[in-house]
C-alpha positions in Angstrom: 121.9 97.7 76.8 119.7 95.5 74.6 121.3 94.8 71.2 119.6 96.2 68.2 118.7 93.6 66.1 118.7 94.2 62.1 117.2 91.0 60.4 117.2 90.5 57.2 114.9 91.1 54.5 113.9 87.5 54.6 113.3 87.2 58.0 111.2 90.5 58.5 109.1 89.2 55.7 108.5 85.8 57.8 107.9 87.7 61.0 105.4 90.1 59.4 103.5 87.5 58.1 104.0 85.9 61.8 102.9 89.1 63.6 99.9 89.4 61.3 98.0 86.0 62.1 99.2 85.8 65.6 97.9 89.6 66.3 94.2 88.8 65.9 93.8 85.8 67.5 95.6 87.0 71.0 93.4 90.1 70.2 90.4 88.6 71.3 92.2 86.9 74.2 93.9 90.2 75.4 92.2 92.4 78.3 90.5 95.7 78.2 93.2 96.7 81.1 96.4 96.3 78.7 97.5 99.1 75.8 100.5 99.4 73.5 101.3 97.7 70.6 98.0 96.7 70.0 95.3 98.4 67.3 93.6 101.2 68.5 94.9 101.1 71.9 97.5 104.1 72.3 99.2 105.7 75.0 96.2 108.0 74.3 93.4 105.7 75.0 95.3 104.8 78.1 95.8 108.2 79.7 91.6 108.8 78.5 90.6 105.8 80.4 92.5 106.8 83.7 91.4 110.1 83.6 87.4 108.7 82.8 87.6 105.9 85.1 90.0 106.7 87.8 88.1 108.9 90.5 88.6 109.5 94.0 92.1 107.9 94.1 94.3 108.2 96.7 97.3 105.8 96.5 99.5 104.8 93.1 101.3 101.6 93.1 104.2 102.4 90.5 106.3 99.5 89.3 109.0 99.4 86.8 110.5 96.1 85.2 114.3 95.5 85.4 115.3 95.5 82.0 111.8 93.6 81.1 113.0 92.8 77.0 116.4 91.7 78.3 114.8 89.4 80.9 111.9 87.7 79.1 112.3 83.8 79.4 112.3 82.0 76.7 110.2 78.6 78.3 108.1 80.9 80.2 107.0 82.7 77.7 106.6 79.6 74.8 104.5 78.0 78.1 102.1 80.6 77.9 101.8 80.9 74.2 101.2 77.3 73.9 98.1 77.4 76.4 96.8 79.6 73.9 97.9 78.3 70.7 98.6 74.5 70.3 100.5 74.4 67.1 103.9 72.9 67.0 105.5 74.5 64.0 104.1 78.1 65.0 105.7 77.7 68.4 108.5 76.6 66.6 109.2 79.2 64.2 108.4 81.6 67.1 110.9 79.7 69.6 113.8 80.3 66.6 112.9 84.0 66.5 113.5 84.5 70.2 116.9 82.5 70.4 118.4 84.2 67.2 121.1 86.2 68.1 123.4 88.6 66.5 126.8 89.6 64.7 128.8 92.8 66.2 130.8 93.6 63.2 132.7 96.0 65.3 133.8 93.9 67.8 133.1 89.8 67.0 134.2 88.4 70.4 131.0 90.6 71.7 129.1 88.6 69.2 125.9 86.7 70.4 124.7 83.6 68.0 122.3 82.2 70.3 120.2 84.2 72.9 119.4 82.5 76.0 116.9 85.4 77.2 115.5 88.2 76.4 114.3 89.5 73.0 116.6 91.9 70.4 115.5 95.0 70.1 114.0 96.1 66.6 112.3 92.8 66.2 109.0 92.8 64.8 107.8 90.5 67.3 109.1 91.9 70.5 106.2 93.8 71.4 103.7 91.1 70.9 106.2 88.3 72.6 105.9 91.2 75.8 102.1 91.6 75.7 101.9 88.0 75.9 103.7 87.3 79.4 102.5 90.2 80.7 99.3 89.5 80.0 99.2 86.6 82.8 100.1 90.1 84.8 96.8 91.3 83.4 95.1 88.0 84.7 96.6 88.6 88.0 95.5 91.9 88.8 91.7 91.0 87.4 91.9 88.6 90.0 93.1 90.6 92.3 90.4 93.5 91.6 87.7 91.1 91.7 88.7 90.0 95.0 89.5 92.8 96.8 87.6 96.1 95.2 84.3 96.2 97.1 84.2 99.8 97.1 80.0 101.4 96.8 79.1 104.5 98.4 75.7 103.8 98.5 76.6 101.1 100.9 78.3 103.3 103.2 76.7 105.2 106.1 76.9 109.1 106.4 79.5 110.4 108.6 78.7 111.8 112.0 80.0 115.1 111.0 77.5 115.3 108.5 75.3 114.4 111.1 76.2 117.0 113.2 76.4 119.6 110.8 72.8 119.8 109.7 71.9 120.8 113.0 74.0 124.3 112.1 72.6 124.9 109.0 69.9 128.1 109.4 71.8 129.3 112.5 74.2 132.0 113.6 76.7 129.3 112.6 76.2 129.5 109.0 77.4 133.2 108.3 80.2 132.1 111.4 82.2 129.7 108.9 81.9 132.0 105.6 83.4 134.4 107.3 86.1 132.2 108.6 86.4 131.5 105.0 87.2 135.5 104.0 89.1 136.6 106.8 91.4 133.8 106.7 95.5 135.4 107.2 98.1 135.2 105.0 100.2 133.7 106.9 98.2 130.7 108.3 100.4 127.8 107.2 99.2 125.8 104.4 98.5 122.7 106.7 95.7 124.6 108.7 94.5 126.2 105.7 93.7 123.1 104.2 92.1 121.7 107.5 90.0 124.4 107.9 89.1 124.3 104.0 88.2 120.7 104.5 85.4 121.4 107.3 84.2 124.2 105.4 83.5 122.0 102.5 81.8 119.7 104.8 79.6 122.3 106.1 79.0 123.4 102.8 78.0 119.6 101.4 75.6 119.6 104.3 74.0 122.6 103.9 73.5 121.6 100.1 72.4 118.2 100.9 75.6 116.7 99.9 76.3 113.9 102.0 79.9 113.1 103.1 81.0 109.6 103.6 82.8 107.8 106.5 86.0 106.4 105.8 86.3 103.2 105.8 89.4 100.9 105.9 87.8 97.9 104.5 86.5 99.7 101.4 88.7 99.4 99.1 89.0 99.8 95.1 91.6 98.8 93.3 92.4 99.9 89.3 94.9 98.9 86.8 96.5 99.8 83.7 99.7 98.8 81.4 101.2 100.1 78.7 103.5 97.9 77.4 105.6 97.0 80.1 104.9 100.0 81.9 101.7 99.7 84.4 100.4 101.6 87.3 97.8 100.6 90.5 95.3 103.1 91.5 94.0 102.7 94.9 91.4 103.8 96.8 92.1 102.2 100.4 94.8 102.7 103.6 98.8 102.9 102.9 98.9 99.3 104.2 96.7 97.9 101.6 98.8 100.0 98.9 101.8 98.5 100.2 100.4 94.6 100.5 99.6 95.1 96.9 102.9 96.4 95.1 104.4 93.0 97.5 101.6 91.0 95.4 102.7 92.3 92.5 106.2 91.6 92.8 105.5 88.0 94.4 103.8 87.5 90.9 106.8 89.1 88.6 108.8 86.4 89.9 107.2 83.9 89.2 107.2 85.4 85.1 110.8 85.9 85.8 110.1 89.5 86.0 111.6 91.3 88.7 110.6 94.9 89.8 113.3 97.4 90.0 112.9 98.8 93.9 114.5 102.0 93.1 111.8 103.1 91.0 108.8 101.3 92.1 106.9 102.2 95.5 103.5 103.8 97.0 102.7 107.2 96.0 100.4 109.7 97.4 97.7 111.6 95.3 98.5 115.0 96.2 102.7 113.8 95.3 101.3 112.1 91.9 103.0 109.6 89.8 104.5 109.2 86.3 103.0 107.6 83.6 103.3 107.9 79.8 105.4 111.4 80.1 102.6 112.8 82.1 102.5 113.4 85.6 99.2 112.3 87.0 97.9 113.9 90.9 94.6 114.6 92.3 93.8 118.0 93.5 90.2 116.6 95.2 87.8 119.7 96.5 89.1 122.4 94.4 87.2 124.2 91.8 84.1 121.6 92.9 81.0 122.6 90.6 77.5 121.5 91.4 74.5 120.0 89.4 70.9 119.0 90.5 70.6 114.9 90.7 67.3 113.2 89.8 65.8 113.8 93.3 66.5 117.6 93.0 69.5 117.6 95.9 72.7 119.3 95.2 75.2 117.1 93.8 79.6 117.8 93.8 80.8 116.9 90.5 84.4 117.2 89.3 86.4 116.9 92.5 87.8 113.6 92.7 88.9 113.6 89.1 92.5 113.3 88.2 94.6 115.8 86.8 97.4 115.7 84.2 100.8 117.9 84.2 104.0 118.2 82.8 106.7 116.6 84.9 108.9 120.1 84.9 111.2 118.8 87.2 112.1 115.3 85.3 112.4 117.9 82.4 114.5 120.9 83.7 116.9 117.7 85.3 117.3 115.9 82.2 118.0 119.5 80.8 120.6 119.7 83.2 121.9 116.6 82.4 122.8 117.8 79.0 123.9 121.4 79.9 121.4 123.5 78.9 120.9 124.7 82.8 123.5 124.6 85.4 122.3 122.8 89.0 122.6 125.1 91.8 
């Protein structure tokens, strides 16, 4: 466990006044894509631009940081700072506030005078020491967006269902599939229910002048977002390309001495969701689909392929657990 670190009056003083020239100047270096610990940019603003932003994903790319305070280096991190800031006494002062180490008064042999890595916890400087390697994360995956995200529906062709489908439309095929839809049993398994409700939709886009959209496996769109040292991938693409891009990312950590904890880090699913910031985030695509009039008077789906935010019950009622409040059956 990282040791909480209680500096003295002096030295919060001297890191304060640190914290509060270094803050605006990486400010205007820092990207739109990074939150926490920075002004007006809460865990709030974070969860507001996924659900604004995000649509139509299908894939998550969670990653979690082994330790990522205890495991910041020391050069790597005073390399990037001084690409930023060339000033030898601030990188200095700032290179003796990451090496200071600590007195257990409890136990001295457990004592640490000099850190070798890693930053103590409590330190008024931890958080912006963070922001600043992972920032060359942020870098990273701006590349990586830029080169890979090509995703534009207007460049895509309609799909030969859709095709097909407007050939139905004003037929005795149109009352066929509404009534599939009412006198569907009770005890068709979910998996066919949601097939069937998938063509139905299809039909019903194409009877509204809705078009649907082949898949394609070489459109692809790739977002990003980190808190702190907590981030997340939204994908729009194949499994494969989800998977090539959590190796990416932790081909990069390495190299920033990072290293992604395999447990906890993987590909998710839409419809499984992901964790983020307390909330569990999942799409639920097609259901509860309202529709609105575009500018050249055709029917347009809104509100499908938006996001949707819950409460992780079952991290809850096992943490609950945990502590005894329920007994696991």
């Amino acid at each position: 466990m990282r040791p909480l670190g209680i500096a003295s009056s002096k030295d919060k003083i001297v890191q304060k006044a640190l914290l509060t020239i270094l803050t605006p100047l990486f400010e205007n270096v820092f990207l739109d894509s990074s939150y926490g610990f920075r002004p007006n940019r809460s865990c709030h603003s974070a969860l507001k631009t996924i659900y604004y932003e995000w649509r139509g994903i299908k894939w998550f790319v969670e990653c979690d940081f082994v330790s990522c305070f205890d495991k910041i280096s020391h050069p790597i991190v005073l390399s990037i700072f001084n690409n930023y800031l060339d000033d030898y006494w601030t990188s200095n002062l700032l290179n003796r506030f990451l090496k200071k180490g600590y007195i257990h008064f409890g136990n001295l042999i457990d004592s640490c005078l000099e850190l070798k890595m890693g930053t103590p916890q409590g330190s008024i400087t931890s958080p912006l020491i963070c922001n600043i390697l992972l920032h060359e994360l942020d870098c990273f995956m701006a590349k990586y967006i830029n080169k890979y995200s090509n995703f534009a529906a207007k460049d895509r062709g309609a799909s030969e269902e859709y095709n097909k489908s407007k050939r139905y439309m004003g037929t005795e095929w149109e009352p066929v599939w509404k009534k599939v839809r009412e006198l569907t049993h009770k005890n068709v398994s979910g998996a066919k229910l949601r097939a069937a409700l998938r063509t139905i939709r299809k039909l019903d886009a194409a009877a509204r002048g809705v078009r649907y959209y082949q898949e394609d496996s070489e459109m692809k769109k790739v977002q990003y977002i980190r808190y702190a040292d907590d981030f997340i991938i939204g994908l729009i693409s194949d499994k494969k390309f989800a998977l090539k891009t959590l190796s990416a990312v932790s081909l990069f950590s390495d190299s920033l001495g990072m290293q992604l904890n395999l447990e906890k880090s993987g590909v998710k699913h839409y419809e499984k969701g992901t964790l983020f910031l307390g909330f569990k985030i999942y799409g639920d695509y097609g259901f509860n689909v309202k529709w609105r009039k575009n500018k050249d008077g055709h029917s347009q789906r809104v509100g499908d392929v938006v996001l949707k935010f819950g409460i992780p019950l079952e991290r809850l009622f096992e943490r609950y657990a945990d502590r005894g409040f329920f007994q696991k059956v």
